[in-house]
N, C-alpha and C positions, 0 to 999 in steps of 0.2 A: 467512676468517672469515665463514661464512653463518649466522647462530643460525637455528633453525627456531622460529616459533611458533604452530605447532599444537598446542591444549589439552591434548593427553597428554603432548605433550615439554615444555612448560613445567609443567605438574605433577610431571613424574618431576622436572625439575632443581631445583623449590623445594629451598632448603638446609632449611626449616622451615616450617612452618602460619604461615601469617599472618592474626593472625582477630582482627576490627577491632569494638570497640565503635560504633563512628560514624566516616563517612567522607562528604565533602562540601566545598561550596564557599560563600562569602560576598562581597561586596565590601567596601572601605572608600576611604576617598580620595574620593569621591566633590562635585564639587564644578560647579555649575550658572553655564554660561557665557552668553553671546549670542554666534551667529555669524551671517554672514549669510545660513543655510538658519533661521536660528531661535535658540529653547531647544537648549542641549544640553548634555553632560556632560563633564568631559575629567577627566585624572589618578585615576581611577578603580585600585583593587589589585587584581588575584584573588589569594583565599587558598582555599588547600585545605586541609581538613585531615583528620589519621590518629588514630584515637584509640584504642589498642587496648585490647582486650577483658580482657587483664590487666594492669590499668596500676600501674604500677611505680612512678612517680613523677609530683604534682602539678602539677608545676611544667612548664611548655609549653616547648619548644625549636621556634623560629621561625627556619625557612633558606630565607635573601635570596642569588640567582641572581647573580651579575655581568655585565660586559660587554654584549653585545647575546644574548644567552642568554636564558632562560625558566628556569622552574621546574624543568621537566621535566630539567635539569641532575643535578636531587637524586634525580629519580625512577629513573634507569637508566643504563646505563656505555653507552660504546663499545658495545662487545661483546654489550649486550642484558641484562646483569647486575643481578638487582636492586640500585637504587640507596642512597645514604644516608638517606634517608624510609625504606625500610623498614627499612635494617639497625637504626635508632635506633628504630623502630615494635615489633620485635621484642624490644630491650631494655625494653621497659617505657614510652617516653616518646609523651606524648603531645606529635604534631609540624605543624605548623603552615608551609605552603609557598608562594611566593608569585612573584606573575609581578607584578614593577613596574611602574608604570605604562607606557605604551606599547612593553613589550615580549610576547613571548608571548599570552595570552588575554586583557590588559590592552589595549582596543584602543587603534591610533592614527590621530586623523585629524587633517591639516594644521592644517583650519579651528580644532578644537579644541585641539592640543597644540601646534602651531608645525610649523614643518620639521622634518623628519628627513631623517638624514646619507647616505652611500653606502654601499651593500652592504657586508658585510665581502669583501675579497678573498681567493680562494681561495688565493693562493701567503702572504698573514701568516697566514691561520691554520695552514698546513702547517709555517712558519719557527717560528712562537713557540708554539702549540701542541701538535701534532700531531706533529713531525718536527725540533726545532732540533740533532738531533745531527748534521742535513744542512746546516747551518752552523756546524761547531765555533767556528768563525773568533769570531762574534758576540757570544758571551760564556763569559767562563772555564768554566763548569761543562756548557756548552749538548752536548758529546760523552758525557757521563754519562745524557743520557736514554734509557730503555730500558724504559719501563713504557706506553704505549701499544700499546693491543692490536693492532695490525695494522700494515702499512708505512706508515701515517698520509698517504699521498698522494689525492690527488684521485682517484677511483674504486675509493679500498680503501671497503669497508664503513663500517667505524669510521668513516674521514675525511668521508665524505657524510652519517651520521648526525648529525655535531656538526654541519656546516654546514648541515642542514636546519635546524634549532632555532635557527641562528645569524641576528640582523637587524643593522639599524643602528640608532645611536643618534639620541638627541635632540641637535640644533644648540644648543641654550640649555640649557648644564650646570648652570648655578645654576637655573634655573628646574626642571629635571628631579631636581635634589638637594630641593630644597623636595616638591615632589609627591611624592617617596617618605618626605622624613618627615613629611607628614600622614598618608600610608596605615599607615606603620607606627606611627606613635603611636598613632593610630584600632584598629588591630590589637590593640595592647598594652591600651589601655584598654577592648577588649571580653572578654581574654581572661585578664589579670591579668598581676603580673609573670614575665617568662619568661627564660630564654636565649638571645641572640641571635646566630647562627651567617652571617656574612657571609664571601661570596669577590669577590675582585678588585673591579670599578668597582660592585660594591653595599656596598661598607664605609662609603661617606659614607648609605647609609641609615642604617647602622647609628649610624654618630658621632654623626649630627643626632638621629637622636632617643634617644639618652642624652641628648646635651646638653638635647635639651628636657623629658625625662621622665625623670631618672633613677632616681627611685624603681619606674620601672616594666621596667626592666632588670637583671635577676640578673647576667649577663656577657656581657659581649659576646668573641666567639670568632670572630677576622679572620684567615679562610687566604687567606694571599699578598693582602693590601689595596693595591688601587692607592695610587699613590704612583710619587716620594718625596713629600713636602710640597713644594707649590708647585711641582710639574710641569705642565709645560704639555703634550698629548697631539691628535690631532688631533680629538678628541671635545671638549675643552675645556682649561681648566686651573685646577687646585688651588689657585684665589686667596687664600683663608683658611686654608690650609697642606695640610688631609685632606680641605676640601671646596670645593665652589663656590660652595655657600651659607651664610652669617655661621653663626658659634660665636659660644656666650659666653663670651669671652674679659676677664680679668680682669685687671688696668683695660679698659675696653671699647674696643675697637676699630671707630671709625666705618665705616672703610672696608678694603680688602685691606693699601691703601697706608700705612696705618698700623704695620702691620704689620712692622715692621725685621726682617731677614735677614741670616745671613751662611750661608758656608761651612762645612762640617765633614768633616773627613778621614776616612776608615773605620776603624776597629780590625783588621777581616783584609786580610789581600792581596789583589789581584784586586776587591773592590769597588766602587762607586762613593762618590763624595765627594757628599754630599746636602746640602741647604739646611734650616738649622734658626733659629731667632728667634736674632737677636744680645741680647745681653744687657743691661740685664737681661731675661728672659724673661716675658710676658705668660703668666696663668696661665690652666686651662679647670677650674674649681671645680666645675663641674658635671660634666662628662664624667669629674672626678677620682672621683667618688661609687660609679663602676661599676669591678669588676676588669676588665682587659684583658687578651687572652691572642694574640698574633700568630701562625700556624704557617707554615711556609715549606721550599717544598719543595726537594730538592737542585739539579736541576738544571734550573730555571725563570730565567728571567730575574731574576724579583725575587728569586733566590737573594742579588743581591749590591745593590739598594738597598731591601730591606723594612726594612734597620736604621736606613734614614733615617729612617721613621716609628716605629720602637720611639725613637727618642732623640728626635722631634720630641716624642712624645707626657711623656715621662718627664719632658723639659722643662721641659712646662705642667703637672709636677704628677699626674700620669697611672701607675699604677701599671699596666704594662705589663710583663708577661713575652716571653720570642719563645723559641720553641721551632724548634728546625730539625732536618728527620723525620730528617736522616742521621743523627742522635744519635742516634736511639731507633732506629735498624736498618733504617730505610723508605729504599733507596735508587733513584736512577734517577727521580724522579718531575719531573714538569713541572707549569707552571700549573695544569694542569684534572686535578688528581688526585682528581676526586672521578669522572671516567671512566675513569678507569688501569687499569690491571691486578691492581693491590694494592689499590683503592679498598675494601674491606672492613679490609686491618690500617689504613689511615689515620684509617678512623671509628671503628675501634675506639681508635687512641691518643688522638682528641678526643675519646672518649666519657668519659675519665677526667675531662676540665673540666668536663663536659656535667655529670655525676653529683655531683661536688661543688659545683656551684649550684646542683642541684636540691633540691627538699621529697621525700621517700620518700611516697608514697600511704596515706592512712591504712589 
């Protein structure tokens, strides 16, 4: 798999004109430290955004990157394919993309954001990424993957693309969960309410700032949301159940450890048994206010604990659907389906959420 990109071959293989009212960048987050070189800034967002020229619909759709990932996740597959920014740019919507704080063009330095973690390792992300059908053993569905465009190993194409884009995280999860909901609030209240489309470890952007704005979130739309509640990971762990950092949880909950838990068995076979609030359940009033919509793909790991978090959340009160692509015909997909092979029928089946929370363009 070599794509050529020389100007003619990437014009002959446009699927269609993509012709952009306004395209650019902004910061938000932004917030004014002392260290001991000085003044300086940390938790800063980059937002980019697409605004096309025949815009279809009002209403903004804003997609938050996961993991140690960047933006550019939404911009382009594996394979060099145009990504889900444009295919959702070509339907009409104006889209809004963003590199979290200290990841991608969001810079990071010690002095100002804290330590950051170790590299990602080439052999997880080939296991749980890229190639887990090269460990059936690992998890029920993990031999069904077949939607990665090349033999996903260390010096295929594909597999060195995702790992260029790929960093590490932030050592201080709660602190790194707060820094992205101010940038994404800050986001929301410059650009009005919108759609918020989150994958994997950027779903706690998305949570916190419902919880803190929710009038300024049309739906939130979590493919494959880390988890389950109250996982512990070696990036951090889900002390407040979906995030690291406090929810408004109703009666208010001082600390994690208020927090009561028990155990809950799965509904299918093969799943995992996830941790959800022993009862009676502490309610999120706020976060109730926004529709939820979980997607989860066949043959991913969180195939078999995403339902942890659809039942944590329904719980607290949470109107939460979960959609699972093998219903609707999308099979073979892993985590990072928004680089897969099908990654155009997947945006198109989240474009049907996408479209019904949106305003139609006057």
């Amino acid at each position: 798999m070599t794509r050529s990109f020389r100007p003619e071959d990437l014009h002959a293989a446009s699927p269609a004109p993509l012709t952009l009212a306004a395209q650019g960048f902004f910061w938000t987050g932004i917030e004014w430290v002392e260290t001991a070189g000085g003044p300086a800034i940390r938790g800063q967002m980059y937002v980019e955004y697409w605004i096309p020229a025949a815009l279809g619909y009002r209403t903004p759709l804003v997609l938050v990157h996961g993991g140690g990932g960047q933006g550019l996740d939404m911009l382009g597959t594996a394979d060099g394919r145009p990504g889900w920014v444009q295919h959702f740019v070509r339907a009409g919507h104006p889209v809004y993309v963003v590199d979290r704080p200290g990841h991608g063009r969001s810079p990071h330095h010690p002095d100002a954001m804290g330590a950051m973690g170790p590299l990602p390792p080439p052999a997880f992300i080939e296991r749980a990424f890229t190639r887990p059908e090269g460990w059936p053993e690992q998890y029920p569905s993990a031999a069904r993957h077949d939607q990665w465009p090349d033999g996903g190993r260390p010096g295929d194409p594909g597999f060195d693309a995702f790992l260029a884009g790929s960093g590490p995280m932030m050592t201080d999860l709660g602190r790194h969960h707060l820094d992205c909901q101010r940038g994404l609030v800050e986001l929301l209240e410059r650009i009005g309410p919108a759609v918020v489309l989150t994958h994997s470890a950027g779903a706690p952007t998305g949570w916190l700032a419902a919880d803190a704005r929710p009038d300024l979130v049309r739906a939130l739309l979590a493919v494959e949301p880390v988890g389950p509640p109250f996982a512990s990971r070696p990036t951090g762990t889900l002390s407040w159940g979906l995030t690291a950092a406090p929810l408004s949880f109703e009666p208010p909950a001082a600390s994690p450890e208020d927090i009561a838990r028990e155990n809950r068995a799965p509904a299918r076979a093969g799943d995992l048994e996830c941790l959800v609030q022993a009862e009676p359940a502490r309610q999120l009033p706020r976060l109730a206010q926004v529709p939820v919509t979980i997607f989860t793909a066949e043959a991913s790991w969180m195939a078999h604990d995403n339902h942890g978090t659809v039942d944590f959340l329904r719980q607290a009160g949470v109107g939460c659907d979960h959609v699972r692509l093998e219903e609707h015909g999308l099979r073979g997909n892993g985590h990072a389906m928004m680089l897969e092979k099908n990654s155009d029928a997947v945006a198109a089946l989240i474009a049907g959420w996408v479209r019904d929370a949106s305003d139609p363009a006057a």
